[in-house]
C-alpha positions in Angstrom: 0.0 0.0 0.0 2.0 3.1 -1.4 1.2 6.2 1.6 3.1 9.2 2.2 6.1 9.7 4.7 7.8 12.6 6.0 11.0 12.5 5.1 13.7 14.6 6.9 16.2 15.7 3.7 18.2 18.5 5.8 19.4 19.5 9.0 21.3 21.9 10.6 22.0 24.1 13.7 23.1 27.3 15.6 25.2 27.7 18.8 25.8 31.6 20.1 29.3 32.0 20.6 29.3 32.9 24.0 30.5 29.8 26.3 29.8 29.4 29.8 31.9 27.6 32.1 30.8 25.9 35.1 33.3 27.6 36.4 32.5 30.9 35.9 29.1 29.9 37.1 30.7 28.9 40.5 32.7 32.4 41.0 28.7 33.6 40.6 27.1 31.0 42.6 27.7 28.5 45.7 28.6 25.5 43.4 31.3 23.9 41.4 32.6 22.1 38.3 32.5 18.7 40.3 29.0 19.3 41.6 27.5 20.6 38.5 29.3 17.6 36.3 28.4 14.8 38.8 24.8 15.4 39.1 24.0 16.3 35.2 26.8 15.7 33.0 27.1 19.6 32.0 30.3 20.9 31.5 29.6 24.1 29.7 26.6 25.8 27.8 26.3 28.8 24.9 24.6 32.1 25.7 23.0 34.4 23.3 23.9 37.8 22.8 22.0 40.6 23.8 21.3 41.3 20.0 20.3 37.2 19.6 16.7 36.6 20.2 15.3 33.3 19.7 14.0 34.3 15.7 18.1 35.7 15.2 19.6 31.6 16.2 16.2 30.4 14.8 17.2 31.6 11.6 20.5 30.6 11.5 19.8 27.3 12.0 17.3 27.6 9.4 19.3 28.4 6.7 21.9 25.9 7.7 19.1 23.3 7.3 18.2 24.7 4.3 21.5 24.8 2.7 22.2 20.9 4.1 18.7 20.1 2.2 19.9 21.8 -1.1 16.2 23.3 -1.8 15.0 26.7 -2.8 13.3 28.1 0.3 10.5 28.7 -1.6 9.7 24.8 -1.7 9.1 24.9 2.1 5.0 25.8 2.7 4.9 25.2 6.5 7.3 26.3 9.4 6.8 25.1 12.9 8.9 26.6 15.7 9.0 25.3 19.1 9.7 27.3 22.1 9.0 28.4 25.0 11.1 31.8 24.9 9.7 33.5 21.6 10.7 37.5 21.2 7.1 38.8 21.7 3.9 37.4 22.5 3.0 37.8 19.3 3.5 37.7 16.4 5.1 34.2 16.4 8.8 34.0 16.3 7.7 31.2 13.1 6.2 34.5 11.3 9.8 35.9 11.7 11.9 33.6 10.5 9.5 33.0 7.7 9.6 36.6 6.5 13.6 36.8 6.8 13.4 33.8 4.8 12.2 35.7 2.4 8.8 32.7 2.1 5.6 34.5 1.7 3.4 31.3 0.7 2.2 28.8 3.4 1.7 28.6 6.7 4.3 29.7 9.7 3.4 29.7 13.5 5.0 28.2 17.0 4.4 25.1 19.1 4.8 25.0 23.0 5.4 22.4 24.7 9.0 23.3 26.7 11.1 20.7 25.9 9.0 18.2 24.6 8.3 21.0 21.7 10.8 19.8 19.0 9.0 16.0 19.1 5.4 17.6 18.8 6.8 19.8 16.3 8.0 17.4 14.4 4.5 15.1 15.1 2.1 17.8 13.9 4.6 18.6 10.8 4.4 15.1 10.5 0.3 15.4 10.4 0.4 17.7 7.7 2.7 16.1 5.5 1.4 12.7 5.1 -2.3 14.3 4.7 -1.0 16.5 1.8 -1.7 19.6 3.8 2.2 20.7 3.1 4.7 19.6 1.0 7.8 20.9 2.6 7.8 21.8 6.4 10.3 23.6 8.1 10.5 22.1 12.2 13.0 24.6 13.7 13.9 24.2 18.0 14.8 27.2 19.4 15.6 28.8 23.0 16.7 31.8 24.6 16.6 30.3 28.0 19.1 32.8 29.6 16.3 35.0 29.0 14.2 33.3 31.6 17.0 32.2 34.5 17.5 33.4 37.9 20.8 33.6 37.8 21.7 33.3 41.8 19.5 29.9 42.0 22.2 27.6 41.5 19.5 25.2 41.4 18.7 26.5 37.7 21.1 28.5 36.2 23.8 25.9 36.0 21.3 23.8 33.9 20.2 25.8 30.5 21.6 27.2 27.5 20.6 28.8 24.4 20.7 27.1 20.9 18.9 26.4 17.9 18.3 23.4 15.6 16.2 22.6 12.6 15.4 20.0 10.2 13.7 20.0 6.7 10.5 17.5 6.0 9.7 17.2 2.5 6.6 14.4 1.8 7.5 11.2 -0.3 5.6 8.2 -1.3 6.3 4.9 0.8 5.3 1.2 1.0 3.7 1.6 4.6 6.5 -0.5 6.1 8.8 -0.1 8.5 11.4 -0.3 5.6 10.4 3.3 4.6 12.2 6.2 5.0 10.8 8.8 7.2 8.5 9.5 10.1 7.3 6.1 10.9 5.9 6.7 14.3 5.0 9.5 16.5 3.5 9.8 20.8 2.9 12.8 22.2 1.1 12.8 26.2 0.9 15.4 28.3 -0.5 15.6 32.2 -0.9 18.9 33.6 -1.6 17.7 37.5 2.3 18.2 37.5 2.4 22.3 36.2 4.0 23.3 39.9 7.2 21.0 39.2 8.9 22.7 36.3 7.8 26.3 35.5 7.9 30.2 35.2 6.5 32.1 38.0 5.1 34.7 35.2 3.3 35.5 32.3 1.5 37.9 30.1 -1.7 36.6 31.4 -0.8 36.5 34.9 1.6 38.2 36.3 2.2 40.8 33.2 6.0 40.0 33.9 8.1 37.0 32.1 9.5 35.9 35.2 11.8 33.2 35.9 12.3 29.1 35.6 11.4 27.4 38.6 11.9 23.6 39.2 11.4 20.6 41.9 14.3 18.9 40.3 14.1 15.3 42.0 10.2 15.1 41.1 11.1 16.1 37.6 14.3 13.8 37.3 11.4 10.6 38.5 9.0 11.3 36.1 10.9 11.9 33.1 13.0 8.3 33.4 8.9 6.6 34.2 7.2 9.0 31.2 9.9 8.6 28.7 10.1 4.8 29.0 6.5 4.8 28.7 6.4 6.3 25.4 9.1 4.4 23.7 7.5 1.5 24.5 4.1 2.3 23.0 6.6 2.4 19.9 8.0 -0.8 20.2 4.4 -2.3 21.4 3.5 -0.5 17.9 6.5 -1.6 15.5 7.3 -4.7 17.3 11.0 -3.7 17.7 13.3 -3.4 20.9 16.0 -1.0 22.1 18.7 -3.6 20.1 16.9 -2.7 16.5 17.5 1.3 17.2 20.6 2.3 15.3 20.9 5.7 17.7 19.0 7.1 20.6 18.6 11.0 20.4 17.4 11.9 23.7 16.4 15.1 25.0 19.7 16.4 26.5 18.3 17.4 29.7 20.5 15.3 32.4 23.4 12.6 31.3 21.9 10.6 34.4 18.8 10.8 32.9 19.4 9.8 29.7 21.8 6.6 31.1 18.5 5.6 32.9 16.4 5.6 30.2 18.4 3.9 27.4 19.0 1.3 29.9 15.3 1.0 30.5 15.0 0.6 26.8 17.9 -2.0 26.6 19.6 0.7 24.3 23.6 0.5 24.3 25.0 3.6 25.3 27.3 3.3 22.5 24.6 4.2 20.1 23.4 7.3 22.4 23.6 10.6 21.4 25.2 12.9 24.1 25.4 16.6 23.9 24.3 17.7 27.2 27.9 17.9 28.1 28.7 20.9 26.1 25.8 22.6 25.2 23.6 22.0 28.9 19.7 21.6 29.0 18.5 23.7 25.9 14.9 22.6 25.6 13.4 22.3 22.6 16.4 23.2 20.5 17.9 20.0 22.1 17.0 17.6 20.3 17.5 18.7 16.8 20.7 20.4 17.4 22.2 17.0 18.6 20.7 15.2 15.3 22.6 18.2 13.3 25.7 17.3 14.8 25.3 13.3 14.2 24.5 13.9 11.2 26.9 16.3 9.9 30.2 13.7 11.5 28.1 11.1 9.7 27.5 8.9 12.7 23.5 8.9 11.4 23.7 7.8 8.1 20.8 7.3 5.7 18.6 4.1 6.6 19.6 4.1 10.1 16.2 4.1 12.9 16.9 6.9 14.8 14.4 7.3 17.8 13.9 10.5 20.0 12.3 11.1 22.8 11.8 14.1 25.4 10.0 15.5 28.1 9.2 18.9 29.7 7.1 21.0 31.9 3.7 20.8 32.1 4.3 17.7 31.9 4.4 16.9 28.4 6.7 13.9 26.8 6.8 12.3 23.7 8.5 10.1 21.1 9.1 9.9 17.4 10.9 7.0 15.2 12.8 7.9 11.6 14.5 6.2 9.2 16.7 8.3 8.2 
C-alpha cells in the first residue's frame, strides 16, 4: 500500500558564541565544576547575545538546514517553531523567521510544549505532511533560555543554555512498512496535574511580567525516566521492535543521568546514544534537533539508520518519534 512519509532531507544548527563555564558559574554561585558535572553531566553551555533573540539563532539554524537540504526556500510551505522563549507574545517567532526567509506562501506559527516541543513539532509537521496539507515543512527548536534564569538559583542556572536546531520534511511516497524512509511513528502525552514541578512564576496573562524558571528537580528527574520509558514503549508495542533494532537514541539532553536511565530501560547501548548535554547543557526544545545536526553532519546517522527520540518537559508533556533516516 503506497502512503506518504515525512522524510527529513536536511538538518542543521546554531550555537551563540558565547560559552559558559561551570566555572565561571561557581565564581557567581555556591557551586562547582565537580558538583555541577556529577549530578547532570554539564560541562559548559552557549549564551545568546543581547542582540540574539530566539527568531536571530532560529534563523541561523534555518538556513543551515536549508543549505544541508539543497532546496530553494520557496519549496518549504509550512514552518513550525518550538519554544518556549519566543521574542514577543505575538507575532510568532515562526512569522519571523519565515519573513527573513524571504517565504511568503504557506503557513508559519509556533508550538509549546518546553522541551518536549521539538517532538510535537516534528508530530504535527508530520500530520500535515502525510495528509497533503504541506509539501515541505520547516521544524526549527529554538531557545533563549538565559532570558528566563535566575541567575543566583544555583539550582537552575547551571542547567540551560541557548541554541537552535532545525530540520527539513519534505513528503514522499512509501510502502507503509517499516522499511520506509521517514517518520514512521510519533507519541505525544501530556498531564498537567504536574504544572507546579517545572515552570515560570510569570506570564503575560498573569503576572504581566516574564518571570523566571522554577523547578522541583528530584520530582522532575522521576517522572521523566517513568514517562519517557512509557512512550518508547508504546513504539516498540507498535512496531514490534526493541532498544537492540534502534541504530541511535537521540534523547532530550536534559540530564546525562537521565538519559543513562532511560536507554538502559529501553535496553539501548550507550554506545549508540547521542550525548550533547555535556557541552551545550539543557537547551529545551532546540535539544534535540541540534544533537541530530551534529550526528548527522560527523556522519555517525547515516541514511537508513532508525533513529528514535524522545523528550519530556514541563507541564508535563513527553513524547517520542521513530525515523528512518
Amino acid at each position: 500500500m503506497s502512503i506518504l512519509r515525512s522524510q527529513v532531507v536536511g538538518c542543521g544548527s546554531y550555537l551563540p558564541a558565547r560559552i559558559v563555564t561551570n566555572a565561571e558559574l561557581a565564581a557567581r554561585v555556591d557551586t562547582s565544576d565537580e558538583w555541577i558535572v556529577q549530578r547532570t553531566g554539564i560541562r559548559q553551555r552557549h549564551v545568546a547575545a543581547d542582540d540574539e533573540p530566539t527568531s536571530v539563532v532560529g534563523l541561523k539554524a534555518a538556513q543551515a538546514a536549508i543549505a544541508d537540504a539543497g532546496i530553494d526556500p520557496s519549496e518549504i510551505d509550512l514552518i513550525i517553531v518550538a519554544t518556549a522563549t519566543p521574542d514577543h507574545t505575538f507575532p510568532a517567532t515562526a512569522t519571523q523567521i519565515q519573513a527573513a526567509l524571504g517565504i511568503t506562501g504557506g503557513a508559519a506559527f509556533d508550538l509549546q510544549a518546553v522541551c518536549s516541543g521539538f517532538v510535537f513539532a516534528l508530530a504535527t509537521a508530520d500530520k500535515f505532511l502525510t495528509t497533503g496539507g504541506a509539501r515541505a515543512a520547516l521544524v526549527i527548536g529554538a531557545e533563549t533560555f538565559s532570558r528566563i534564569l535566575d541567575w543566583e538559583d544555583r539550582a537552575t542556572c547551571v542547567l540551560f543554555g541557548d541554541g537552535a536546531g532545525a530540520v527539513v520534511l519534505k513528503a514522499a511516497p512509501g510502502e507503509g512498512t517499516l522499511a520506509d524512509r521517514g517518520i514512521l511513528t510519533t507519541h505525544i502525552r501530556s498531564d498537567g496535574r504536574h504544572k507546579d514541578k517545572l515552570y515560570v512564576d510569570g506570564g503575560a496573562g498573569s503576572t504581566k511580567t516574564v518571570g523566571f524558571l522554577r523547578m522541583e528537580g528530584k520530582e522532575v528527574f522521576r517522572h521523566a525516566v517513568t514517562n519517557l520509558a512509557e512512550t518508547v514503549r508504546h513504539t516498540f508495542e507498535q512496531t514490534g521492535l526493541s532498544g537492540a533494532d534502534i541504530d541511535w537514541f537521540v534523547p532530550h539532553q536534559a540530564n546525562r543521568r537521565i538519559i543513562d536511565a532511560t536507554a538502559d530501560k529501553l535496553g539501548i547501548s550507550h554506545d549508540h546514544v547521542v550525548v550533547t548535554v555535556d557541552r551545550h547543557g539543557n537547551t529545551s526544545a532546540a535539544s534535540i534537533p541540534l544533537a541530530l545536526a551534529e550526528a548527522h553532519a560527523d556522519g555517525r546517522i547515516k541514511r537508513g539508520q532508525l533513529v528514535l527520540i524522545e523528550a519530556m518537559g514541563g507541564g508535563f508533556t513527553w513524547g517520542s518519534a521513530l525515523i528512518r533516516w
